[in-house]
C-alpha positions as protocol buffer text, in pm:
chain_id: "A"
residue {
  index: 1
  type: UNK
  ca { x: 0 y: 0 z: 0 }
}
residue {
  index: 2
  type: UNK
  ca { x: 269 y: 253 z: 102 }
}
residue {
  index: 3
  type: UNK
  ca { x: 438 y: 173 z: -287 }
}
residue {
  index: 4
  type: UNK
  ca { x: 132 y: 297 z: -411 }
}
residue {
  index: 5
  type: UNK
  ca { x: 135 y: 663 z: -266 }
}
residue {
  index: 6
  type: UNK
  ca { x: 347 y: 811 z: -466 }
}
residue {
  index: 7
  type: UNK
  ca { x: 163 y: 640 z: -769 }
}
residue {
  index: 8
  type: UNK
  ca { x: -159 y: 820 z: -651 }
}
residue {
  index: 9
  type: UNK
  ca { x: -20 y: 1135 z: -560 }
}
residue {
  index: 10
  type: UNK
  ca { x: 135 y: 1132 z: -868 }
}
residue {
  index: 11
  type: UNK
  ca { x: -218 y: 1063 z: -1049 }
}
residue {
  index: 12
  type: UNK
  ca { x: -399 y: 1309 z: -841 }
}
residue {
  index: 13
  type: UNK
  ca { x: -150 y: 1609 z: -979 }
}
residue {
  index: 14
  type: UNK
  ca { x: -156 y: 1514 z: -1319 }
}
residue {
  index: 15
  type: UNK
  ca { x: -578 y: 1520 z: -1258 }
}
residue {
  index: 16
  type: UNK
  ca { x: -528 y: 1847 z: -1095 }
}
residue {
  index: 17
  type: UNK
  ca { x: -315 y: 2011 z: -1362 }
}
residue {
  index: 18
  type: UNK
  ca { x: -537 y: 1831 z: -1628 }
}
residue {
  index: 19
  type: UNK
  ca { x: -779 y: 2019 z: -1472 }
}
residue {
  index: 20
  type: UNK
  ca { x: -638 y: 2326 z: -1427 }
}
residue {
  index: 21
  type: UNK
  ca { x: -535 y: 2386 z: -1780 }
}
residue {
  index: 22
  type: UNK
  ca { x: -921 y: 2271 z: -1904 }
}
residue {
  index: 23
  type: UNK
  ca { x: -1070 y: 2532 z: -1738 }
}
residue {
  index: 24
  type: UNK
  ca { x: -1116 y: 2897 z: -1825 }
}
residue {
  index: 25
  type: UNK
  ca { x: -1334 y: 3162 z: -1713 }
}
residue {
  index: 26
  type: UNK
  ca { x: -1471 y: 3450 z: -1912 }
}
residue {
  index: 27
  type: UNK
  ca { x: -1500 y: 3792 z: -1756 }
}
residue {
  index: 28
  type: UNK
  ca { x: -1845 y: 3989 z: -1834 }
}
residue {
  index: 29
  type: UNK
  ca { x: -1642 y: 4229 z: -2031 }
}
residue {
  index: 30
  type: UNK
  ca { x: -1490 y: 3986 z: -2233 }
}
residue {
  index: 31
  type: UNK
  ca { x: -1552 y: 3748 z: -2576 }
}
residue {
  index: 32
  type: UNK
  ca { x: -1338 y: 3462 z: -2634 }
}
residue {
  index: 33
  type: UNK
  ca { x: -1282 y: 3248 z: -2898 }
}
residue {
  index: 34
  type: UNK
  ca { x: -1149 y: 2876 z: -2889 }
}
residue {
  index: 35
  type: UNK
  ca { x: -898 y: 2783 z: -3102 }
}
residue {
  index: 36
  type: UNK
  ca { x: -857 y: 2370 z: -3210 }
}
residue {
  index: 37
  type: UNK
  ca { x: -538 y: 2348 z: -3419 }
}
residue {
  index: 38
  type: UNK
  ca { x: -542 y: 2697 z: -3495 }
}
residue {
  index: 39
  type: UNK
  ca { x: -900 y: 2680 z: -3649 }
}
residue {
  index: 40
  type: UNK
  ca { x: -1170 y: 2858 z: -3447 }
}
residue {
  index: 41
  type: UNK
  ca { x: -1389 y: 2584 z: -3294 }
}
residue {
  index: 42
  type: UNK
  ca { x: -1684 y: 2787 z: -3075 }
}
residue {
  index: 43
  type: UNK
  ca { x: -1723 y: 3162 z: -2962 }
}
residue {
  index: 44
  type: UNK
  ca { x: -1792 y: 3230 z: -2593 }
}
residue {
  index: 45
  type: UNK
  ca { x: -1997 y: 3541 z: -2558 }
}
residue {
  index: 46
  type: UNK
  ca { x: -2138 y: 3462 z: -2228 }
}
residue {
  index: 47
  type: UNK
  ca { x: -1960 y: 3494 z: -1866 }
}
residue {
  index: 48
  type: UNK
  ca { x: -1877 y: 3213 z: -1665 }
}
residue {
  index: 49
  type: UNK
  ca { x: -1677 y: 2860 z: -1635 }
}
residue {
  index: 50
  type: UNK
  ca { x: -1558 y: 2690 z: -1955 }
}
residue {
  index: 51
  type: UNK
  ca { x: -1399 y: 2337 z: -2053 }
}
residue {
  index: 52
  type: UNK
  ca { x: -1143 y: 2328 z: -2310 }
}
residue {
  index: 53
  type: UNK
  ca { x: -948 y: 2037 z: -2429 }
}
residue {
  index: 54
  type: UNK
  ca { x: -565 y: 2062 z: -2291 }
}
residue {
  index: 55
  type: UNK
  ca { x: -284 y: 2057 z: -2533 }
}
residue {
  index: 56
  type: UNK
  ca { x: -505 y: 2113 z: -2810 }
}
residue {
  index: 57
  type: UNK
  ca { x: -773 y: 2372 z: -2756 }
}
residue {
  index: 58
  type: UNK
  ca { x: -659 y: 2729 z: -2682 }
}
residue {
  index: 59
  type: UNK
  ca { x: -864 y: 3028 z: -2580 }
}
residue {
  index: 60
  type: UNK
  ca { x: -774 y: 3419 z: -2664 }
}
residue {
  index: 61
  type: UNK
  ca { x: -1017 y: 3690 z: -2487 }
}
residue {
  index: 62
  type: UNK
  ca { x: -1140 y: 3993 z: -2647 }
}
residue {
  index: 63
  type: UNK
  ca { x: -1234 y: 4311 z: -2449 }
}
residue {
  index: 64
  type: UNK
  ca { x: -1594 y: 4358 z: -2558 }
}
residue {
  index: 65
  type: UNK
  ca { x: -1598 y: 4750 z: -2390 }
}
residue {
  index: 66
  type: UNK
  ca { x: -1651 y: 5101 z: -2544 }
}
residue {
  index: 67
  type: UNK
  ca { x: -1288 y: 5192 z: -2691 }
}
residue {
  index: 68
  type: UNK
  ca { x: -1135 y: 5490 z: -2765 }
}
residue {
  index: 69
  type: UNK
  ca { x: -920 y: 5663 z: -3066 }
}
residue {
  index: 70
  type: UNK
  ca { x: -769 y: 6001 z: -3022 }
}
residue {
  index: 71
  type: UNK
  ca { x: -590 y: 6150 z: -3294 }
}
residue {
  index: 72
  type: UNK
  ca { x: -251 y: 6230 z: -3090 }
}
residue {
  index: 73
  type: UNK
  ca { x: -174 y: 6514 z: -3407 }
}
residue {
  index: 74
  type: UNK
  ca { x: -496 y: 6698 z: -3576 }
}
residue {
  index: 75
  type: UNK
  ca { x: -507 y: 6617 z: -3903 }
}
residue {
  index: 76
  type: UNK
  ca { x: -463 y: 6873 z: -4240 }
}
residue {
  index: 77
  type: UNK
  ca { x: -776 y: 6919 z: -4426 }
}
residue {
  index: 78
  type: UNK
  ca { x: -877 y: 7130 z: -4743 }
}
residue {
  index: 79
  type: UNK
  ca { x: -1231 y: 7269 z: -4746 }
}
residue {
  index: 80
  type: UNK
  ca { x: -1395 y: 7391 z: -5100 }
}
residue {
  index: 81
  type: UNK
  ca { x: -1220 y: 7723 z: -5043 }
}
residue {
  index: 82
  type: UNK
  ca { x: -887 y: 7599 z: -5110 }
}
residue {
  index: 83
  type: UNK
  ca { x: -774 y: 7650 z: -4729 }
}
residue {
  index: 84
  type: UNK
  ca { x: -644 y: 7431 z: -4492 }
}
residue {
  index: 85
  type: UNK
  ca { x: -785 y: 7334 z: -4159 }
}
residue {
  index: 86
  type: UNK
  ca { x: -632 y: 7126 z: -3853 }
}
residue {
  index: 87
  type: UNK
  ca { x: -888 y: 6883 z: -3719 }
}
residue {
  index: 88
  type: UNK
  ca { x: -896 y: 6747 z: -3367 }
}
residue {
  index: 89
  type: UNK
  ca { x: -1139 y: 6429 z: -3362 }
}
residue {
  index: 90
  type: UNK
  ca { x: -1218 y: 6050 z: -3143 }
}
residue {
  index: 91
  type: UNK
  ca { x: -1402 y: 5775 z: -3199 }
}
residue {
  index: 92
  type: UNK
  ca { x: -1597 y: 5584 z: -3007 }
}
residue {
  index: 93
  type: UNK
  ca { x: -1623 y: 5187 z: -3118 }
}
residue {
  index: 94
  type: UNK
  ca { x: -1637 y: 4821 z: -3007 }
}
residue {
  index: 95
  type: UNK
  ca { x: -1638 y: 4491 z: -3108 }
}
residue {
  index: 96
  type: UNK
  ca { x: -1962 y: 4311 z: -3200 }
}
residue {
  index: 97
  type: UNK
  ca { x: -1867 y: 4051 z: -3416 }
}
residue {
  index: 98
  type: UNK
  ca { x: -1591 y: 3858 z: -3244 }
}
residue {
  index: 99
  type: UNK
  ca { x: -1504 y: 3570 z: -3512 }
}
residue {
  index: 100
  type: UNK
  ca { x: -1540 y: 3815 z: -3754 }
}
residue {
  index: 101
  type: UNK
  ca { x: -1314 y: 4087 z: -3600 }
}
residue {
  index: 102
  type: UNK
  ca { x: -1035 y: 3742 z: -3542 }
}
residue {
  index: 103
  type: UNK
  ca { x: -1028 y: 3696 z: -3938 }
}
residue {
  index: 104
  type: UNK
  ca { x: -1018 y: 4021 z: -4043 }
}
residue {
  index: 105
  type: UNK
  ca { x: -768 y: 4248 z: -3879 }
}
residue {
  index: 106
  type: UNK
  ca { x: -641 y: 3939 z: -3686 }
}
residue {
  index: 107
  type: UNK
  ca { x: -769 y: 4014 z: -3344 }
}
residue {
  index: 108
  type: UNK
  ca { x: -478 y: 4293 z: -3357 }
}
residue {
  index: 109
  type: UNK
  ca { x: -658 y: 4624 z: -3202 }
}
residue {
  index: 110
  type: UNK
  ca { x: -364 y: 4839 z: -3375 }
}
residue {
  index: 111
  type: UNK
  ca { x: -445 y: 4707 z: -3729 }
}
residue {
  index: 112
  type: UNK
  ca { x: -859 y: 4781 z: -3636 }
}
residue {
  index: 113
  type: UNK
  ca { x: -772 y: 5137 z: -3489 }
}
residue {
  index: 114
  type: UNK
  ca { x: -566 y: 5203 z: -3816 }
}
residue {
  index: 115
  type: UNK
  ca { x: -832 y: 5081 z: -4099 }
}
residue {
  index: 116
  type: UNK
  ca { x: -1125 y: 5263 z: -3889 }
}
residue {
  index: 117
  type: UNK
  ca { x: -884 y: 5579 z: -3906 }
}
residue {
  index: 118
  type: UNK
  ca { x: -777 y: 5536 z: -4278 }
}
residue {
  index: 119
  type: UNK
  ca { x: -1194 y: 5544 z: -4355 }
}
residue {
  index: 120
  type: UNK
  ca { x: -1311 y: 5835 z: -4123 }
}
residue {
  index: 121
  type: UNK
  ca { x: -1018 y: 6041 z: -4252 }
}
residue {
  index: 122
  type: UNK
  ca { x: -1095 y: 5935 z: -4604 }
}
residue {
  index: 123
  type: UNK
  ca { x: -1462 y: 6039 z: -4577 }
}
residue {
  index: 124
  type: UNK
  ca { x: -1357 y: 6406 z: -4329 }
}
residue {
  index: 125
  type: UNK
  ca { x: -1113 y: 6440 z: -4655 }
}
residue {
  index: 126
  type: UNK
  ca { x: -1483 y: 6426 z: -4900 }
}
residue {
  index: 127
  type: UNK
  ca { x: -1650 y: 6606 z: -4635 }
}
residue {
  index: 128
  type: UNK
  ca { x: -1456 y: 6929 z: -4582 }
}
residue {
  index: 129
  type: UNK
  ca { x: -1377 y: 6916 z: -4934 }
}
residue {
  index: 130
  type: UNK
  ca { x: -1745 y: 7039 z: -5038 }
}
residue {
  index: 131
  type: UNK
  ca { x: -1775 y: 7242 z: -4732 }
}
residue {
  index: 132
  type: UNK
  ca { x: -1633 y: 7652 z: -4689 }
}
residue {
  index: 133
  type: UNK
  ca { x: -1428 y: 7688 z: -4384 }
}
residue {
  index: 134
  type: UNK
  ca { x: -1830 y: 7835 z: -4161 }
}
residue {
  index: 135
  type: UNK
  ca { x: -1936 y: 7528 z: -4251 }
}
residue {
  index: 136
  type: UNK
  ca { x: -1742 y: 7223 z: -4078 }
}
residue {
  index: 137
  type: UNK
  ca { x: -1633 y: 7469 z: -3794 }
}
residue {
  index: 138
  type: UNK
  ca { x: -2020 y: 7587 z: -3667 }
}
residue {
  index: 139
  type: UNK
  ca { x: -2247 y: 7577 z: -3968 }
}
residue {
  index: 140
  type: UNK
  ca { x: -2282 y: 7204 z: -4032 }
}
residue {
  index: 141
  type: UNK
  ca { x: -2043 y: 7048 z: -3814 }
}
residue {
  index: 142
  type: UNK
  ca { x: -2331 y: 6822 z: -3663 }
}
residue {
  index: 143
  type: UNK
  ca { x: -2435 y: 6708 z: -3964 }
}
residue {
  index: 144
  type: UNK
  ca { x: -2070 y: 6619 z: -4078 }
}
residue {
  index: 145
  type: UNK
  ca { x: -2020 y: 6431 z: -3741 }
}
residue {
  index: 146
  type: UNK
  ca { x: -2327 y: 6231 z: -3800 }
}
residue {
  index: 147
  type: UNK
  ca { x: -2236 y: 6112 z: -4194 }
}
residue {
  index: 148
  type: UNK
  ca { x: -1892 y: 6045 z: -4087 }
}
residue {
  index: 149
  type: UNK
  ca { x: -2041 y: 5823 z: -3821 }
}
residue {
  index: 150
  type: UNK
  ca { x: -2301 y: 5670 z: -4042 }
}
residue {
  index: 151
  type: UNK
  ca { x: -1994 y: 5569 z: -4306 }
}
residue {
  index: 152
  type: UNK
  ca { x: -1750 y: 5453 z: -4044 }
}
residue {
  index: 153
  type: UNK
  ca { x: -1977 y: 5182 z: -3894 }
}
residue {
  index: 154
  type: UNK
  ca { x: -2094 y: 5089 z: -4212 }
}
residue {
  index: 155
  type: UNK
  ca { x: -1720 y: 4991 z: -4285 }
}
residue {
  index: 156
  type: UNK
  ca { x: -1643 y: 4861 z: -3911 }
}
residue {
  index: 157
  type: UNK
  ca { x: -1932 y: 4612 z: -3960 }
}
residue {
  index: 158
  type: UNK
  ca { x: -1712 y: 4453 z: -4211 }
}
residue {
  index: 159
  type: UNK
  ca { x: -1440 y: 4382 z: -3942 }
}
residue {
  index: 160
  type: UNK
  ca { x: -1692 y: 4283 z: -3690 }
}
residue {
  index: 161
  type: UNK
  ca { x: -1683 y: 4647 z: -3517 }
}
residue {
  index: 162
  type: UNK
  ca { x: -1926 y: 4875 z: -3460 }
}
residue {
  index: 163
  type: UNK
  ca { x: -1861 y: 5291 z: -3463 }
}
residue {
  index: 164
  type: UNK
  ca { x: -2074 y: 5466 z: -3172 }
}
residue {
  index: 165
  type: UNK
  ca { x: -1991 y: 5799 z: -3194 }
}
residue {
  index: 166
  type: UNK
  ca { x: -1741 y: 5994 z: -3408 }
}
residue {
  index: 167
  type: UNK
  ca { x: -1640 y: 6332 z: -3275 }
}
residue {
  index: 168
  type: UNK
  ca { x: -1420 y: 6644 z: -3447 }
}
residue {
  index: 169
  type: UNK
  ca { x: -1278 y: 6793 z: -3091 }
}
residue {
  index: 170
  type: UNK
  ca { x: -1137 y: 7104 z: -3241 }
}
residue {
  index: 171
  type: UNK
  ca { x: -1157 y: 7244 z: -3612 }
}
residue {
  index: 172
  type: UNK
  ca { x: -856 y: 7533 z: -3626 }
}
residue {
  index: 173
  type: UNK
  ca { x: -708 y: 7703 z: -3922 }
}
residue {
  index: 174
  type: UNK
  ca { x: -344 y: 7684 z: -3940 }
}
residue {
  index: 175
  type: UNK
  ca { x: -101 y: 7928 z: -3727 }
}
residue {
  index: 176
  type: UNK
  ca { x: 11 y: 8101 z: -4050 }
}
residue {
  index: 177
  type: UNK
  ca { x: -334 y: 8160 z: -4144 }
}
residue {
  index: 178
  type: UNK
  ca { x: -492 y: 8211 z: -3836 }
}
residue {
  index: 179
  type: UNK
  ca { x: -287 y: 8553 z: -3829 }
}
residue {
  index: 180
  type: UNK
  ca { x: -343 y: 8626 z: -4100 }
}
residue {
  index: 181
  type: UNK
  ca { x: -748 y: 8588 z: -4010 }
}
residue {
  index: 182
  type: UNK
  ca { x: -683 y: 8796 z: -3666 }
}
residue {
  index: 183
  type: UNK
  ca { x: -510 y: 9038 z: -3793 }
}
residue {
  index: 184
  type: UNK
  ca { x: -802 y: 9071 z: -4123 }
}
residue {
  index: 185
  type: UNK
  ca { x: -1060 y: 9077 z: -3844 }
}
residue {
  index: 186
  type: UNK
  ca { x: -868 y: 9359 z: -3640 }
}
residue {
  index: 187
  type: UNK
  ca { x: -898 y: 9555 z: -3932 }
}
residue {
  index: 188
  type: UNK
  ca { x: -1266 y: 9533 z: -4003 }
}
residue {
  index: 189
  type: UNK
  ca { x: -1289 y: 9552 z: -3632 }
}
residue {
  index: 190
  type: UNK
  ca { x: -1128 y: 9895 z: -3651 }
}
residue {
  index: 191
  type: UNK
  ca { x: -1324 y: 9984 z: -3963 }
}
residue {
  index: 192
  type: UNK
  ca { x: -1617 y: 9932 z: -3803 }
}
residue {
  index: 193
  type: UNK
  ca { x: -1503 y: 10141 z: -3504 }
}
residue {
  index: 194
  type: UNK
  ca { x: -1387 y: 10410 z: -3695 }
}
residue {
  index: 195
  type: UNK
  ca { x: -1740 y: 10439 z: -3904 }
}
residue {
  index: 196
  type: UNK
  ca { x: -1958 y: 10407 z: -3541 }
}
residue {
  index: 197
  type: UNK
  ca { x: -1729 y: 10720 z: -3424 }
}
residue {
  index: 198
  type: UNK
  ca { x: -1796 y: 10890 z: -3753 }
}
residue {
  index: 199
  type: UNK
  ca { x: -2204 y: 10843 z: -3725 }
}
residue {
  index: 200
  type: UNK
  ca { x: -2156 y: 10929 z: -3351 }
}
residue {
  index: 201
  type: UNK
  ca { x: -1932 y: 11258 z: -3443 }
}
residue {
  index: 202
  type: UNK
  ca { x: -2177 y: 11382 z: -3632 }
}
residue {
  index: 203
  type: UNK
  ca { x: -2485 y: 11290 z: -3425 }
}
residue {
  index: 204
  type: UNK
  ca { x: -2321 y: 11476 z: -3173 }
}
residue {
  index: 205
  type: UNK
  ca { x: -2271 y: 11769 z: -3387 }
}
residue {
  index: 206
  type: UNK
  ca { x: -2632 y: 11761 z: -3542 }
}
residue {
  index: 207
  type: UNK
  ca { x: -2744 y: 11753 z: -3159 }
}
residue {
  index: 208
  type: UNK
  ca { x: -2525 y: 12034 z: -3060 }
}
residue {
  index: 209
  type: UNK
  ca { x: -2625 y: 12247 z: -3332 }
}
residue {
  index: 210
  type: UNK
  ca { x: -2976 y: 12152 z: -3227 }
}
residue {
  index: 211
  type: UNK
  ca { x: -2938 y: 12259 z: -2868 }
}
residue {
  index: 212
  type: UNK
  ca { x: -2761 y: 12551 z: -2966 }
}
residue {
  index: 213
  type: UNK
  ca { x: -3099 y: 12686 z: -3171 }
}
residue {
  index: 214
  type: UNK
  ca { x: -3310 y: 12599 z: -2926 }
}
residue {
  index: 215
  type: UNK
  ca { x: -3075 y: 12780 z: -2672 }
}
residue {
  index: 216
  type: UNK
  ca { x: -3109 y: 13113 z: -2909 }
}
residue {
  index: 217
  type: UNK
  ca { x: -3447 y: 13060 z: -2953 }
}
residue {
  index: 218
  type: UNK
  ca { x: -3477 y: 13073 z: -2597 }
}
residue {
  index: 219
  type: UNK
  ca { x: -3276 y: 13370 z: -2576 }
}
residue {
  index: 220
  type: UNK
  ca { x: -3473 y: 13539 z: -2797 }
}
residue {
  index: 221
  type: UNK
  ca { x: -3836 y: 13463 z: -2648 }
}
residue {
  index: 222
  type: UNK
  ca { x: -3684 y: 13569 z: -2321 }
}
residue {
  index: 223
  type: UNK
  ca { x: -3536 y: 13891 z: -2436 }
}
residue {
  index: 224
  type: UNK
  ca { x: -3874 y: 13965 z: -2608 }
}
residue {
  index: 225
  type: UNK
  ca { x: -4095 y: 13864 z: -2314 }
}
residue {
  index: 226
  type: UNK
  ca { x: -3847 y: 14083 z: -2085 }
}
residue {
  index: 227
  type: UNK
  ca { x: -3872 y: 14391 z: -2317 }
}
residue {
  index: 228
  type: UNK
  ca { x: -4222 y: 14387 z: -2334 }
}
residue {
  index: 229
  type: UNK
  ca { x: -4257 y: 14334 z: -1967 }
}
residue {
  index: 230
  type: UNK
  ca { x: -4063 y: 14618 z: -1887 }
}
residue {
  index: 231
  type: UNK
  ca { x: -4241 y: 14817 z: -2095 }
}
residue {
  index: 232
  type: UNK
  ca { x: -4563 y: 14759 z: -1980 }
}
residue {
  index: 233
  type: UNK
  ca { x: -4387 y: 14790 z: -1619 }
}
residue {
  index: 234
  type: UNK
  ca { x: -4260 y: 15168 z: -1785 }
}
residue {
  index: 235
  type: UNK
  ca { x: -4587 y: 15233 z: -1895 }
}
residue {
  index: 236
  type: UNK
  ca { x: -4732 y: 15157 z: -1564 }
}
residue {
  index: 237
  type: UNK
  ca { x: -4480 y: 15385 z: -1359 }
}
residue {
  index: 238
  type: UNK
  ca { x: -4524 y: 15681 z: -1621 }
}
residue {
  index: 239
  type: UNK
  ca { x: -4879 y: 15636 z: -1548 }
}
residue {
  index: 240
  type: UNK
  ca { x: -4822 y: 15636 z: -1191 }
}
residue {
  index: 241
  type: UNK
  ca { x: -4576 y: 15924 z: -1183 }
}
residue {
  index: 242
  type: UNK
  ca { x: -4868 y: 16111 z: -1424 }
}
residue {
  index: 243
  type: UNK
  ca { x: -5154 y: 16048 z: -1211 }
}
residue {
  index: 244
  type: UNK
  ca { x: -4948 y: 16161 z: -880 }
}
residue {
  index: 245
  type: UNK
  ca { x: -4801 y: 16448 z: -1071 }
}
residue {
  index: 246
  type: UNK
  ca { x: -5153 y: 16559 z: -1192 }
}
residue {
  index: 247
  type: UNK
  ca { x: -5287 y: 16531 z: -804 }
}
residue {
  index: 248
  type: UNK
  ca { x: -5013 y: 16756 z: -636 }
}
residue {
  index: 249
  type: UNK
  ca { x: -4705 y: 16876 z: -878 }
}
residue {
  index: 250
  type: UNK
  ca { x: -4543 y: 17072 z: -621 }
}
residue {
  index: 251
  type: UNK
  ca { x: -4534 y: 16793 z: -368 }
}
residue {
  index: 252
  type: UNK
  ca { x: -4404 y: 16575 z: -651 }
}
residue {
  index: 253
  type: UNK
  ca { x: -4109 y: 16831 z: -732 }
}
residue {
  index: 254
  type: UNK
  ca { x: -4054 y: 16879 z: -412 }
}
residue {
  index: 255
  type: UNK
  ca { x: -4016 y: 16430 z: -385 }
}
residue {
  index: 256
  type: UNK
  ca { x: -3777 y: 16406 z: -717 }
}
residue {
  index: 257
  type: UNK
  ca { x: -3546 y: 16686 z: -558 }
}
residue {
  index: 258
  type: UNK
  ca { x: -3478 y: 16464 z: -248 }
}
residue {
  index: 259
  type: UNK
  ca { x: -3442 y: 16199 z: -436 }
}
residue {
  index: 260
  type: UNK
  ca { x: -3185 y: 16411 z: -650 }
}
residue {
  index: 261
  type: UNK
  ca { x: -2984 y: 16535 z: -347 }
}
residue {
  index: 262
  type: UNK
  ca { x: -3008 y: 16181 z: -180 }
}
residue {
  index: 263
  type: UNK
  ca { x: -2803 y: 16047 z: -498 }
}
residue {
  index: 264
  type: UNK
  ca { x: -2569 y: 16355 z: -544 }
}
residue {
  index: 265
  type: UNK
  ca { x: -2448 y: 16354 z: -184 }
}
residue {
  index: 266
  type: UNK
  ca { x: -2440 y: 15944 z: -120 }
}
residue {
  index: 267
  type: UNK
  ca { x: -2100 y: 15962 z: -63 }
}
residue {
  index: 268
  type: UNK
  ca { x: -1879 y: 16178 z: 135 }
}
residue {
  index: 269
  type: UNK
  ca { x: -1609 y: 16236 z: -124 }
}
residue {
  index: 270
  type: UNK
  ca { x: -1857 y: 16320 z: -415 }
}
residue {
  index: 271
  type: UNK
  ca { x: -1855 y: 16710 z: -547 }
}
residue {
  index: 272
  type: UNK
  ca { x: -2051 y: 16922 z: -762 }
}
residue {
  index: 273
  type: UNK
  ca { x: -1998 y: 17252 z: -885 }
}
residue {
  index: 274
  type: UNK
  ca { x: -2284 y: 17452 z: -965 }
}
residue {
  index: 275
  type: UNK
  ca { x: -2394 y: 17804 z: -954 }
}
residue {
  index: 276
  type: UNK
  ca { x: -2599 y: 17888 z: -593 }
}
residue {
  index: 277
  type: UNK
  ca { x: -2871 y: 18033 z: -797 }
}
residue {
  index: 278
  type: UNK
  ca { x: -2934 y: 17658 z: -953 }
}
residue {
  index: 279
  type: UNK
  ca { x: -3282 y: 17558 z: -965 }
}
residue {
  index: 280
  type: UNK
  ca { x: -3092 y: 17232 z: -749 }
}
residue {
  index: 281
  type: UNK
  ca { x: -3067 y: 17454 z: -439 }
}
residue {
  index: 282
  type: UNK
  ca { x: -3444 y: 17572 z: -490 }
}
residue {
  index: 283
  type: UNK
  ca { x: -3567 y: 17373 z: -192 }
}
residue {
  index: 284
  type: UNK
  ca { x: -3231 y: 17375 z: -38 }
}
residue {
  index: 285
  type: UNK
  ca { x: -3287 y: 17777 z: 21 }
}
residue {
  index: 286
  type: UNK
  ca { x: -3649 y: 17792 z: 32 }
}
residue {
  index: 287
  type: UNK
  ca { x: -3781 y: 17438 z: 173 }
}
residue {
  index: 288
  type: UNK
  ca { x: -4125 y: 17612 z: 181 }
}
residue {
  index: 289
  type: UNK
  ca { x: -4094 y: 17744 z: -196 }
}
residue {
  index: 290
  type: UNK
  ca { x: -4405 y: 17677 z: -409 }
}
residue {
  index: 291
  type: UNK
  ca { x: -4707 y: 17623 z: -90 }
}
């Protein structure tokens, strides 16, 4: 019996590594394919525990998730202008078609990223080519994305890949013509500046020489309302001084004269030289002259 343990031990780890290399799991994320010979025998699409035949089945896995391709460089593109544009763009794909995707591009993701490049460049190249320079940056860029999508899964589906999304990240002139743009722009820019000041110049001058009429309009009204004011005001005191003269004309001498003196002598340094026989003196000699 005890000859026979290291005959069964021996038997159980050949078992166990039988077993070990029959068994494979696939991930949730994952397809795999099994390989007889080098001929694909089944596709696994589903997760969970698998049986292969050792030595002469093999099993490669395929990640089934959303990938990615980002242009590292943009890429040069002529629109129907005859100007260049660098374009920023990613795509969004996967793989639906597992045995098909093996044959084609060899299960190689490098050789899949490359054709789906090679076709979405291919069809921006058509694209831009019929479009100005407003279009594919604002005017129809949406609509460019979606034909560029439409084409590239139409040509993934023949490598067992589908295109999701396909998405131009940044649509630039080139540096030499981009200042040349700027510096176009400036100018009408400055143009435009230069004609707003002009209309505002001579707004402002239209408006001043506006208020300005007005102003001597003004003037004028004022100067004629004054005049006749103080003429009727004139009128009013003449007929005043008439009626008051016409009631008592000696008592109304006898008022002007003091009103005379008071604004001859105001001031102690003013001097007059008149003849002491002066009508001026008249009340000044005789304050009862004329009762």
């Amino acid at each position: 019996m005890k000859q026979n343990i290291p005959v069964i031990i021996a038997v159980v780890l050949t078992v166990l590594v039988l077993f070990g290399v029959s068994v494979y799991t696939v991930d949730q994320r994952q397809d795999a394919i099994v390989f007889q010979l080098g001929e694909v025998v089944s596709v696994k699409k589903e997760p969970g525990l698998y049986f292969k035949l050792p030595l002469i089945q093999n099993v490669r896995f395929f990640d089934k998730r959303i990938l990615t391709i980002d242009t590292p460089e943009p890429e040069r593109f002529i629109t129907s202008e005859k100007k260049n544009v660098l374009v920023d763009s990613f795509v969004k794909w996967r793989i639906v078609d597992v045995k098909q995707y093996y044959v084609s591009v060899g299960g190689d993701e490098t050789r899949a990223q490359t054709r789906l490049m090679q076709t979405i460049n291919d069809n921006l190249r058509a694209e831009f080519g019929k479009r100005t320079v407003h279009d594919v940056v604002s005017g129809e860029r949406d609509k460019i994305m979606e034909i560029l999508r439409t084409k590239a899964d139409q040509d993934a589906r023949k490598i067992g890949a589908q295109v999701l999304d396909v998405r131009l990240k940044r649509v630039d002139l080139p540096e030499e013509v981009s200042e040349s743009v700027y510096r176009r722009m400036e100018a009408e820019r400055k143009r435009v500046a230069n004609e707003l000041r002009s209309q505002g110049s001579a707004e402002a001058e239209k408006i001043r020489a506006d208020a300005e009429r007005q102003r001597e309009v003004i003037l004028a009204e004022a100067y004629r309302d004054a005049q006749r004011i103080k003429g009727e005001g004139d009128a009013k005191a003449s007929a005043i001084y008439a009626s008051a003269y016409s009631q008592n004309a000696e008592f109304y001498a006898f008022y002007r004269s003091l009103q005379a003196y008071k604004e001859s002598f105001k001031n102690k340094g003013d001097v007059m030289v008149l003849d002491p026989s002066s009508d001026f003196f008249k009340y000044l000699k005789h304050p009862k002259a004329g009762r």
